[in-house]
C-alpha positions, 0 to 999 in steps of 0.5 A: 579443506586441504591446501597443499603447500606451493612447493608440493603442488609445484613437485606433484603437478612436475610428476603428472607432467612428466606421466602426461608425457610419457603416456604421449609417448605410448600413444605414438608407440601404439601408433607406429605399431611398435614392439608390445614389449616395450609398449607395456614396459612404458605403460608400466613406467607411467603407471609407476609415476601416477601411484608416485604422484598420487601417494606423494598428494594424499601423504602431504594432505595427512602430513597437513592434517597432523599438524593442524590444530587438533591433529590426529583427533581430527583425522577420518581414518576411514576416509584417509584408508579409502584415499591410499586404498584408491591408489592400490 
């Protein structure tokens, strides 16, 4: 199993956060009946910082997976494939 360092679960846990916040915020734009233009420009910005926190996860588990004892020789590519696939 995969433990991400503290710092890193600190930066992508900050990440979903502010995602959590922004799609508050399209909520209450939905709510007040505001502009769709705007509406999907900041569904875009949220999907934008999922993709961001999502890649920034799976990259710090393979960066821990290549430095562990037996590195690359370990590694499933077909299952870090299918990881970086579901964020496409």
């Amino acid at each position: 199993m995969v433990q991400l360092p503290a710092d890193q679960v600190r930066s992508a846990a900050n990440r979903l956060k502010r995602a959590q916040g922004q799609l508050a915020g399209v909520v209450r734009m939905l709510e007040e009946g505001r502009d769709c233009e705007d509406v999907v420009t900041q569904l875009a910005a949220v999907n934008r910082a999922l993709d961001r926190a999502g890649f920034a996860i799976v990259a710090s588990g393979l960066k821990q997976c290549l430095t562990q004892e037996g590195g690359a020789d370990n590694l499933d590519t077909q299952k870090i494939e299918k990881l970086f696939l579901s964020l496409s």
